[in-house]
N, C-alpha and C positions, 0 to 999 in steps of 0.2 A: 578492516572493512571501512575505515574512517578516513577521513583526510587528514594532515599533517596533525601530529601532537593530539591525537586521538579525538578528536574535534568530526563532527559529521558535517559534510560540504553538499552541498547542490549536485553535483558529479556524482559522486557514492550515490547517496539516494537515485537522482535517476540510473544507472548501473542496477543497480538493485529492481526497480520498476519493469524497466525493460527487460531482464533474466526473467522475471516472473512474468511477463505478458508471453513473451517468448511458449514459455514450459506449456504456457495455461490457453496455446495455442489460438489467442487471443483474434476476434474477428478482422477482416479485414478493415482498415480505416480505422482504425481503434490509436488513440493518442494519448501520450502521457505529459502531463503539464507539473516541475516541481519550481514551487517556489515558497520564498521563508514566511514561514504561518504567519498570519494579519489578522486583524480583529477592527480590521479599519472598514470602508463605504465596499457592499457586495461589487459597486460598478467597477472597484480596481482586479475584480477578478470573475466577468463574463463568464456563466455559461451558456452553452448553447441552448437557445429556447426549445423546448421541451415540445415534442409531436404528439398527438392522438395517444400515440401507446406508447408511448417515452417515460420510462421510470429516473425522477434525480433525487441524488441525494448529495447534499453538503453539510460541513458540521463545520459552525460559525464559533466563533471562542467567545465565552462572557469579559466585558468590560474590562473587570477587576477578577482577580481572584480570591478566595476564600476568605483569605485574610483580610481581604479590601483592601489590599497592595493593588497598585495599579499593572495591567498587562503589559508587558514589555513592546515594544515598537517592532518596527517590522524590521532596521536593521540589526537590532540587539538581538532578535530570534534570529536571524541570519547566522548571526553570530557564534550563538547558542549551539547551534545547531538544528532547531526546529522548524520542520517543513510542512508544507500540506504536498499531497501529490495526490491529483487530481486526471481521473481514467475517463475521456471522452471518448464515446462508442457513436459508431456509424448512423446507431438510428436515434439520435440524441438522448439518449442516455447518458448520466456522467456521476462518477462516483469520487469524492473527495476524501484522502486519506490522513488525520494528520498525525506527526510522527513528533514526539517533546522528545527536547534534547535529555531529560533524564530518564528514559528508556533505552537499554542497553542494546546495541547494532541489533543481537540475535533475534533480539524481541523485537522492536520495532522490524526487523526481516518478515520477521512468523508475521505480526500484526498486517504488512502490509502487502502479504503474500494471500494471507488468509481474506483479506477486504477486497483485496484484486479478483481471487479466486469466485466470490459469491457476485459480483458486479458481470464478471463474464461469463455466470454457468447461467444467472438470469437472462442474460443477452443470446446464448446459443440456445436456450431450452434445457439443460441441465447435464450436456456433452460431458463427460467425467475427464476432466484434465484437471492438473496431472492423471495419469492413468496410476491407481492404488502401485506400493511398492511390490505387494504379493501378486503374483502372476494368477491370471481367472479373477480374482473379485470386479468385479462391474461399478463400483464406487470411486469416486475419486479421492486420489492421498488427500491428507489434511493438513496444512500449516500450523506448525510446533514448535517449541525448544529444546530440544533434545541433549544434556551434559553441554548446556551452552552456544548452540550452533542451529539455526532457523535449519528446519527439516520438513520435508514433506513425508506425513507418515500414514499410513494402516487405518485408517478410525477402528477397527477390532484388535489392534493390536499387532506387533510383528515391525518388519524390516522397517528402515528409514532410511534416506536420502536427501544431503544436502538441498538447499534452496540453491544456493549458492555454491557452485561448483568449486573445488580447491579451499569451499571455507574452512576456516580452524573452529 
C-alpha cells in the first residue's frame, strides 16, 4: 500500500483519501488536500474561512514532543512518511487528518477512512455511507482492522469488506 521500500508517499495517501471519499459518496465539491504534517505558521496551510453553519476542525502538532525532542521539520515528515490529509466540503467545512509514519498503512487506512466517514455524514445529515456490509441494517459500516487490512464493517457485528479494494 506504500511507496517504494515500504515507505508511505504523498500518492498512496491521496489514493487512499480519494477510495474513501468515493465509497462515502462524498458531496459534491468536496476536496482532498495531502501534504507532509507541519507544526509550522497555520498561514502555510489556509483553510477556508468558515460560514454561519460551517463546522472545522484541524489538529495542530505540539512544538516538541514528549520527551522535549524537538518536532521533526516538514521535509523530514515527508520523509517519514507523515501526512496531514485535509477534507474541504462545499459549505466550508474542513476536516484535517493526520496520519504518523509509525502507524501501520492498515490502521492509519481504518483511521482515515473512519475521520472522512464522521466529517461527511455531518455534512449530508447522517446519509449511512458506506451502506453497513449486512443487507437491511440502516447504519452505516464502520472503519476497522480486521487480520490486518482497513475494512468497512457491521458495528453489530458480521461481514466485512476491504476499504481498499485488492488490499492484502
Amino acid at each position: 500500500m506504500s511507496g517504494p521500500a515500504g515507505k508511505r508517499d504523498a500518492d498512496s495517501v491521496q489514493h487512499w483519501a480519494e477510495t474513501v471519499l468515493r465509497q462515502l459518496r462524498a458531496p459534491t465539491g468536496a476536496t482532498i488536500h495531502v501534504s507532509p504534517a507541519s507544526n509550522d505558521d497555520p498561514a502555510d496551510h489556509p483553510l477556508p474561512t468558515p460560514g454561519a453553519d460551517a463546522y472545522t476542525s484541524e489538529l495542530r502538532l505540539p512544538e516538541e514532543t514528549e520527551d522535549r525532542t524537538p518536532v521533526p521539520d516538514r521535509a523530514d515528515r515527508a520523509d517519514r512518511g507523515e501526512f496531514l490529509v485535509r477534507l474541504d466540503l462545499a459549505d466550508a467545512s474542513s476536516t484535517t487528518v493526520f496520519l504518523p509514519a509509525d502507524l501501520a498503512d492498515a490502521d492509519a487506512v481504518a483511521q482515515l477512512a473512519g475521520q472522512l466517514q464522521d466529517s461527511v455524514l455531518e455534512s449530508t445529515g447522517g446519509v449511512p455511507e458506506p451502506p453497513c456490509p449486512v443487507t437491511g441494517h440502516g447504519h452505516p459500516a464502520v472503519a476497522d482492522v480486521v487480520d490486518g487490512t482497513a475494512c468497512w464493517t457491521c458495528p453489530a457485528g458480521g461481514p466485512t469488506r476491504p476499504v481498499l479494494r485488492g488490499a492484502g
